[in-house]
C-alpha positions as CSV (number, residue, x, y, z in Angstrom):
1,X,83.0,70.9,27.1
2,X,84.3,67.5,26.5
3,X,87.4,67.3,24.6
4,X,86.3,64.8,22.2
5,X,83.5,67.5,21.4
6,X,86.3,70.4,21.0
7,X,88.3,68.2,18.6
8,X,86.0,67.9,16.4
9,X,84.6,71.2,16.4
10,X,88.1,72.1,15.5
11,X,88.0,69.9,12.8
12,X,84.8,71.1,11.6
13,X,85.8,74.6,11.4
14,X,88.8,74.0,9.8
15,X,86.7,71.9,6.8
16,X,84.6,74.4,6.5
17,X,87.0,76.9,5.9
18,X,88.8,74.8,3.6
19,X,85.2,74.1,1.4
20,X,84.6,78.2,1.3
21,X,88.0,79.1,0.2
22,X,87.7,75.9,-2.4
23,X,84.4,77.4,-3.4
24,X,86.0,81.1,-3.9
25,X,89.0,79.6,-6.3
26,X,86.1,77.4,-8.0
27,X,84.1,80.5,-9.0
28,X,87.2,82.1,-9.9
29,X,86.6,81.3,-13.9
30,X,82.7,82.1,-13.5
31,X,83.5,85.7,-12.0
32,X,85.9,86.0,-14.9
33,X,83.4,84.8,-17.2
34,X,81.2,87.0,-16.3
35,X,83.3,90.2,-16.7
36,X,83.9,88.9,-20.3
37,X,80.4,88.3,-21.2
38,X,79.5,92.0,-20.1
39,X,82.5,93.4,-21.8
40,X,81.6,91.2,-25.1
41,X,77.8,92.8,-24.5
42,X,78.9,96.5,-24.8
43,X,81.4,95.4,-27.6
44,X,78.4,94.1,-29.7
45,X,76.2,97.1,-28.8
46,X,79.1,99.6,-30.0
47,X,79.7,97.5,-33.6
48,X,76.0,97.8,-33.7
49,X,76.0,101.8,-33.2
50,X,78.9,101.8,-35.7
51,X,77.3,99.9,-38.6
52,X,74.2,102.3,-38.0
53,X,76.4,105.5,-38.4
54,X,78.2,103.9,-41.5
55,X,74.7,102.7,-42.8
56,X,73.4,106.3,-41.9
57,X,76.9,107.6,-43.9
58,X,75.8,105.7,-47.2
59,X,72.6,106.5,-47.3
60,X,73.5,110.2,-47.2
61,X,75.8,109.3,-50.1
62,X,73.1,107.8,-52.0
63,X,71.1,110.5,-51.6
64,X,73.8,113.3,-52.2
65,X,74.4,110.9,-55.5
66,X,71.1,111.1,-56.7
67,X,70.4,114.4,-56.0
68,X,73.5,115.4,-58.3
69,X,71.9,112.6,-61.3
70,X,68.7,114.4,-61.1
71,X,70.5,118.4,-61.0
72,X,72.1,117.2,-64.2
73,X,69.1,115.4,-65.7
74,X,67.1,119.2,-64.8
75,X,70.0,121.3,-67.1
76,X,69.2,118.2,-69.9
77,X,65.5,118.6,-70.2
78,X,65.8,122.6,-69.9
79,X,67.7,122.5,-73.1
80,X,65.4,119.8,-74.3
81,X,62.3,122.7,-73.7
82,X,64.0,125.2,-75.8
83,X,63.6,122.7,-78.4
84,X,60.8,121.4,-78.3
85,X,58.1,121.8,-81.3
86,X,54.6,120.4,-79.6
87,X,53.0,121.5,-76.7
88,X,52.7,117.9,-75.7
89,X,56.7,117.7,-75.6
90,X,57.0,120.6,-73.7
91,X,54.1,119.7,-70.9
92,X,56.2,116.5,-71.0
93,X,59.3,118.2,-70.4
94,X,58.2,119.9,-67.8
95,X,56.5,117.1,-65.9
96,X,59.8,115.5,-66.3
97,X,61.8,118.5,-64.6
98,X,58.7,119.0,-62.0
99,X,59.2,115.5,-61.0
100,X,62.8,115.6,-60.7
101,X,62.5,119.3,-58.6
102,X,60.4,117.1,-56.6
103,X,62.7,114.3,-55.7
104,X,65.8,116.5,-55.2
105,X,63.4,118.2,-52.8
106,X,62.6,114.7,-51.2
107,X,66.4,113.9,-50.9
108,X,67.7,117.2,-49.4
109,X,65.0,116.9,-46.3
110,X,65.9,112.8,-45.8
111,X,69.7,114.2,-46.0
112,X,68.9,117.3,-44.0
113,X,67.5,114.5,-40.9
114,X,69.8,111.8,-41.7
115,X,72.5,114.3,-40.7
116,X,71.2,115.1,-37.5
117,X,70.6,111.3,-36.6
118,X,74.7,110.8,-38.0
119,X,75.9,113.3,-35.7
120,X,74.0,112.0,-32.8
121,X,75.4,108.7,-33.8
122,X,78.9,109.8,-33.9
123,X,78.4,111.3,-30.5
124,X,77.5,108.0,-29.3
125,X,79.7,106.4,-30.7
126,X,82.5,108.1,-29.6
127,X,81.1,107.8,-25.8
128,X,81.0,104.0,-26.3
129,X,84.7,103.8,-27.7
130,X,85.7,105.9,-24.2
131,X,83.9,104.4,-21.9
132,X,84.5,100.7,-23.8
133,X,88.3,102.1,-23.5
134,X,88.2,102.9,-20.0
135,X,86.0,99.3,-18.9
136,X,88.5,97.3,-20.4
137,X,91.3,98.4,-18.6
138,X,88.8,98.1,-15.3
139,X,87.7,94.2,-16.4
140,X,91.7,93.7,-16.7
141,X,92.2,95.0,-13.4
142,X,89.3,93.0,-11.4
143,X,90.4,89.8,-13.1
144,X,93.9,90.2,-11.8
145,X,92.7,91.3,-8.8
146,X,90.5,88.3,-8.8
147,X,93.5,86.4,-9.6
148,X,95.7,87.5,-7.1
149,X,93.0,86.7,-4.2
150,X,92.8,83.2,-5.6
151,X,96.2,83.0,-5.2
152,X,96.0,84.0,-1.3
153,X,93.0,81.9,-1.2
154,X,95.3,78.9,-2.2
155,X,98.0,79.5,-0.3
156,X,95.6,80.2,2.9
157,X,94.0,76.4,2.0
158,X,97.1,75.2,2.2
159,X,98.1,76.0,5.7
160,X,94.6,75.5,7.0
161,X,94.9,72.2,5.2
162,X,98.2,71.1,6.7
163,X,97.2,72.0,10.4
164,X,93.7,70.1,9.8
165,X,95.9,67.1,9.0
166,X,98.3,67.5,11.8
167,X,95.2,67.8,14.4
168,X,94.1,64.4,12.1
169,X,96.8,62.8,14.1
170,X,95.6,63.9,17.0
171,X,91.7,62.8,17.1
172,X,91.1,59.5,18.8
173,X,90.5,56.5,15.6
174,X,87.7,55.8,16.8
175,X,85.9,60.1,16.7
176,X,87.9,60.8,13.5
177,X,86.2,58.1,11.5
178,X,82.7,58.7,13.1
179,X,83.4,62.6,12.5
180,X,84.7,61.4,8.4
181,X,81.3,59.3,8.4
182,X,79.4,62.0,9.3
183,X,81.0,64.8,6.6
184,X,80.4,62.5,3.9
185,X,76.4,62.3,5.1
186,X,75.7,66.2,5.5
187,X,77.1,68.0,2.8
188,X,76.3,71.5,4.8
189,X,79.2,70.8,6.8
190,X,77.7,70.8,9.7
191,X,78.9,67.4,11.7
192,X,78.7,68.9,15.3
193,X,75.7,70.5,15.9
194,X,74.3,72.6,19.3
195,X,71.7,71.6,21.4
196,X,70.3,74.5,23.3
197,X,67.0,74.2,25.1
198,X,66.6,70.2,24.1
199,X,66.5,71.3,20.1
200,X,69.4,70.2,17.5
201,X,70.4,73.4,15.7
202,X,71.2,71.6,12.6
203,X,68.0,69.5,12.1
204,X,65.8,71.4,14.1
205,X,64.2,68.4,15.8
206,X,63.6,68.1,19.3
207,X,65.7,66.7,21.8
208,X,64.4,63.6,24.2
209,X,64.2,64.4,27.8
210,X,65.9,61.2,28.6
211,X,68.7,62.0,26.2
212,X,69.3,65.7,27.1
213,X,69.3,64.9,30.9
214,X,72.4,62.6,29.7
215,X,74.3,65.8,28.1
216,X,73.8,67.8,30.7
217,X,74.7,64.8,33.7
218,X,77.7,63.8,31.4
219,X,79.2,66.7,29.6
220,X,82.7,65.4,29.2
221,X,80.6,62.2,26.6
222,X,79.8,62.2,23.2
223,X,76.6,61.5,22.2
224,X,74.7,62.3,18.7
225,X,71.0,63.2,17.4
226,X,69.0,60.9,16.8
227,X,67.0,62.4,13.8
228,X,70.1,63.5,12.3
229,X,73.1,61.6,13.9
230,X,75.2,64.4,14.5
231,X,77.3,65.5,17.3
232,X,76.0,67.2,19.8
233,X,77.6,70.3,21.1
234,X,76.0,71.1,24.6
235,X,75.8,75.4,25.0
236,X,73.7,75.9,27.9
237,X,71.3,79.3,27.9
238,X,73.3,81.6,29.9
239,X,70.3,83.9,32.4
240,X,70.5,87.5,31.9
């Protein structure tokens, strides 16, 4: 393969090494982001459970309040019956204490379900606090971890990045600026492409004749596509 070719395939690898470990570090904050978010999700759903259980709680309250209001409204109008002089106060008495009877009845079965809905409440409520517990300290530990392989990340780029401008020095003017040209144009970072059975493996257009007799007569010469400019990287199909 001609040297000018391995050159900048070397400089090609390296910059694409360099734009996936910048990309890694650059989704650093979205990963974290993301781990927040979800935490803040199951935060919300677990103050929502817990305002339902205390809703659930005050509601029993009420009920256990106005059950005692009516058991001591009852004991009243009994003693109001022993007094009364008309039959209409009495059958008004004991409407009175009939409907009370009837409410306190009312209250003790809403109580009676409410309590079985609180204690499945509590229950859930009590998961969420353990497992919201126990996913916390897992978000804290991903993030670090997350942290720590941006860090490795960084330090990797910078090696990779040091060596890519040391072989810099070593590129012909002349190839480096043509391969710089080219990186700027195809942000896929693909700037030296294969030609295998006359097709560019970048572009996917076909190679002339004419041209791909030249690549193959002189392999040790640079030449480019000429739908897509690239360099072409002669790889031969190998028989069976």
């Amino acid at each position: 393969m001609a040297q000018e070719v391995q050159l900048a395939l070397q400089l090609q690898r390296m910059d694409r090494q360099l734009a996936q470990l910048e990309a890694e570090i650059r989704g650093l904050p979205k990963k974290i982001a993301e781990l927040e978010k979800q935490l803040e999700s199951h935060e919300r759903r677990l103050e929502a459970d817990r305002a339902a259980l205390a809703s659930n709680q005050t509601e029993i309250r009420r009920l256990s309040g106005a059950n005692a209001d009516f058991v001591e409204k009852i004991a009243k109008l009994k003693k109001q019956v022993m007094q009364a002089t008309t039959q209409e106060q009495l059958t008004a008495f004991q409407h009175e204490i009939a409907f009370c009877e009837t409410e306190t009845t009312k209250n003790e079965a809403s109580s009676m379900r409410l309590l079985e809905e609180g204690e499945t409440l509590a229950a859930t409520v009590k998961q969420a606090e353990v497992a919201l517990a126990e996913e916390r300290v897992a978000v804290e530990k991903r993030k670090e971890e997350a942290k720590a392989l941006s860090e490795v990340d960084r330090k990797k780029g910078v090696k990779i990045y040091r060596e890519r401008q040391q072989l810099g020095k070593e590129v012909p003017p002349k190839l480096l600026e043509a391969y710089e040209r080219l990186r700027r144009k195809h942000k896929d970072g693909i700037v030296v492409a294969e030609c295998t059975e006359a097709m560019c493996s970048a572009c996917m257009m076909n190679i002339r004749p004419a041209l791909m007799q030249q690549i193959r007569q002189y392999p040790d010469k640079l030449f480019n596509c000429e739908s897509c400019l690239r360099m072409l990287s002669y790889n031969p199909p190998v028989s069976a």
